[in-house]
Structures are given as C-alpha cells and as structure tokens.
N, C-alpha and C positions, 0 to 999 in steps of 0.2 A: 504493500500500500504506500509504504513511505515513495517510492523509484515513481509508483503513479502520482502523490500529488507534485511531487517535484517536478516530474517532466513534463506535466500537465501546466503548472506553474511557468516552466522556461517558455514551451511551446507558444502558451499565450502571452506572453512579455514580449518573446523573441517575432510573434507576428504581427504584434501591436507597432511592434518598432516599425519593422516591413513597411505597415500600411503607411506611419508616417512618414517612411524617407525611404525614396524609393533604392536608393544605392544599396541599405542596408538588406533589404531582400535580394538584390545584387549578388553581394559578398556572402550570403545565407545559401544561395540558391545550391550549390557544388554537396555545402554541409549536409545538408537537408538529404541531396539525394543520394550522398552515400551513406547515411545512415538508412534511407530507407533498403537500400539496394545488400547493404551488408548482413550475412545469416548470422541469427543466434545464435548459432554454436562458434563464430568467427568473435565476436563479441565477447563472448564468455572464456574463451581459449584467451584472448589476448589481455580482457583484463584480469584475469586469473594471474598472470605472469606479473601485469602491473603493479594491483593492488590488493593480492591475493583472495581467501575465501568468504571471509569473515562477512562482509558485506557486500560480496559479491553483483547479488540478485537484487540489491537496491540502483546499484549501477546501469545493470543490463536493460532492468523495467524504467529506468531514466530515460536511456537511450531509446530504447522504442518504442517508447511514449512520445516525444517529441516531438518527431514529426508529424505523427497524426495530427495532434494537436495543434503545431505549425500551422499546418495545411487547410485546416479544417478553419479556423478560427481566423484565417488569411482571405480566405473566402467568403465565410463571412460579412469579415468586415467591408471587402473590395465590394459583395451584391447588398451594402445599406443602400437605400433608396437616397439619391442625391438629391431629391425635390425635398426630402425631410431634411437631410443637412444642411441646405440650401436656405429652407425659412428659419433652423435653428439659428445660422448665424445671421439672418435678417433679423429676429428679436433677439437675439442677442443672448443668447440660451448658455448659461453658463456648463461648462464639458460634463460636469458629472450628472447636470440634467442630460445632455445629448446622453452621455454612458446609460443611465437609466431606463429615459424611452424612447431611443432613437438605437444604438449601438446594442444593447442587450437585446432586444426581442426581436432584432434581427441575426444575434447569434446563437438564437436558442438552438434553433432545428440543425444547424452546425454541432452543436457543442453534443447536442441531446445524440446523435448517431457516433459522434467522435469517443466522447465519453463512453461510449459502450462500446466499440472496437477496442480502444485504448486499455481498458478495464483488463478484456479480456486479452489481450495482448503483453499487458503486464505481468499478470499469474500465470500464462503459458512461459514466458521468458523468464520470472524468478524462478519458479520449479526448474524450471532447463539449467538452468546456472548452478542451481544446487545442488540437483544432479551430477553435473558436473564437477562442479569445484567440490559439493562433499561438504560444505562446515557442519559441526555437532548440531542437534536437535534442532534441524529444519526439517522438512514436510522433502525436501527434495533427498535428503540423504534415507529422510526413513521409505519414501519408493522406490530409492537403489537398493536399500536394504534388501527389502522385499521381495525384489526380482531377485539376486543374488542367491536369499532362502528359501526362493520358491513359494513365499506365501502369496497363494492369488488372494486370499483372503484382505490380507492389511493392505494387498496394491488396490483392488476393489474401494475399500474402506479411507485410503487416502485419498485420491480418486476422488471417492466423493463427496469428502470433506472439501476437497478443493472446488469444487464444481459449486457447491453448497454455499461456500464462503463467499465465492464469486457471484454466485445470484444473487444474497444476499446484499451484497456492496452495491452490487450494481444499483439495483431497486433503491439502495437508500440514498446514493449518490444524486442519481435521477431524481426522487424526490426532495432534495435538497436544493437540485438545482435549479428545480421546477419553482419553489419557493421561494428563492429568489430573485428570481426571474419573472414572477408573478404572467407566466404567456394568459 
C-alpha cells in the first residue's frame, strides 16, 4: 500500500507539473515510457542488487504505479473543458476553487479507472518482488514457501488473502475518492 500511495502521489504531482509546463512533460516523456515498457521481474532483479530486500516491494509498487497514474491524471487534466477554464479566469476564480469544481470532476473518471489498475498492479508487483527478493514474514516469501513445501493449501489461502485484501482497498479507496470528489 505504502509503493501505491506514493507512486500515486508522484504520478499526480509529476503530471500536474506536465500540464503546467509543457517542456517538463518533455523531459518526463522517455521516463514515463521506460518505466512502462520495463518487466517486473527487471525491476525487482535490479533493485534487489541496489537497495536490497527489506523494502523491496515498496519500490517496485512505486514504480508501476506511476505511470498509470502519470498518464491517466495527464489526460485528464489536458480533456478539462477550456470554456470552464476560460470563465474561471474571466471571474477570477481563485485555483483551489478551479481544483475543486472545474479540475477535480473532470479527473474523477480518470483517476476512478486509474486507481483500480494501479491498485491492482501494485499487489501483483509487491508479491513479485517478495517472491523474489525473499525478506522474512511477507505474504510473498510465505507463497514461495509454499510452493517449495508443496502446500496447495496455504498457496490457495495466501492467494486469497491477497485477492481479498485487494478488493477490499480497492472499494475503500474508490469510496474515498468518490467523497471527495463529491461527482
């Protein structure tokens, strides 16, 4: 969770910037698309070596959260209706009014599909990383375990703790977001 709100966080800072200077989506654009292009198990190999196991899968759910997020929230803000921008700075609409009802409820239906790829693109990439990297009592070591001892049992059971967990967030995130966003 922590790799999703962080990457979540960058993503949308990092495309906030974009919209306002266009150079900066520029110099993003290369970033963006090798992080989309690069496979998980490439990611998790390399920062394993970097910044070893321990927090691996906060890393890896940074990184591929990001871009969604980027992307998604770039778009966005690029299809706000210009006729609303347009009288906002005719009255003179102070920015956090534009953010509120001009900028937010046009990135709901963005954010509302992004946040649910991303979600799930997070927990499939932390388990990968734990898996791999192995640190003590994570979720990704006790599935290696598992496989290892042959228990279909606890791989089942972890499995669907994770699945479970991920439903969970999801639906709570969404309704978070939804309340904030008052669509």
């Amino acid at each position: 969770m922590g790799g999703f709100f962080i990457g979540s966080i960058i993503g949308i800072l990092l495309a906030w910037l974009s919209y306002r200077e266009k150079y900066v989506e520029d110099i993003l654009k290369p970033f963006i698309t090798t992080l989309k292009a690069i496979p998980v198990a490439s990611f998790v190999i390399i920062l394993l070596i970097w910044a070893g196991n321990k927090i691996l899968s906060l890393y890896v759910s940074t990184l591929v959260v990001i871009p969604v997020l980027y992307l998604n929230t770039l778009s966005g803000l690029k299809a706000t209706d210009p006729k609303l921008l347009e009288m906002a700075e005719v009255f003179r609409m102070p920015m956090l009014r534009k953010l509120c009802y001009i900028y937010l409820p046009s990135l709901y239906p963005f954010w509302n599909s992004s946040l649910q790829a991303a979600l799930g693109m997070a927990w499939k990439s932390g388990v990968a990383a734990e898996v791999i990297g192995q640190p003590l009592k994570s979720v990704g070591n006790s599935l290696y375990q598992s496989k290892i001892y042959l228990e279909t049992a606890d791989l089942f059971a972890w499995t669907i703790t994770i699945i479970l967990t991920a439903m969970i967030l999801e639906k709570l995130i969404l309704k978070v977001l939804k309340m904030c966003i008052k669509v």
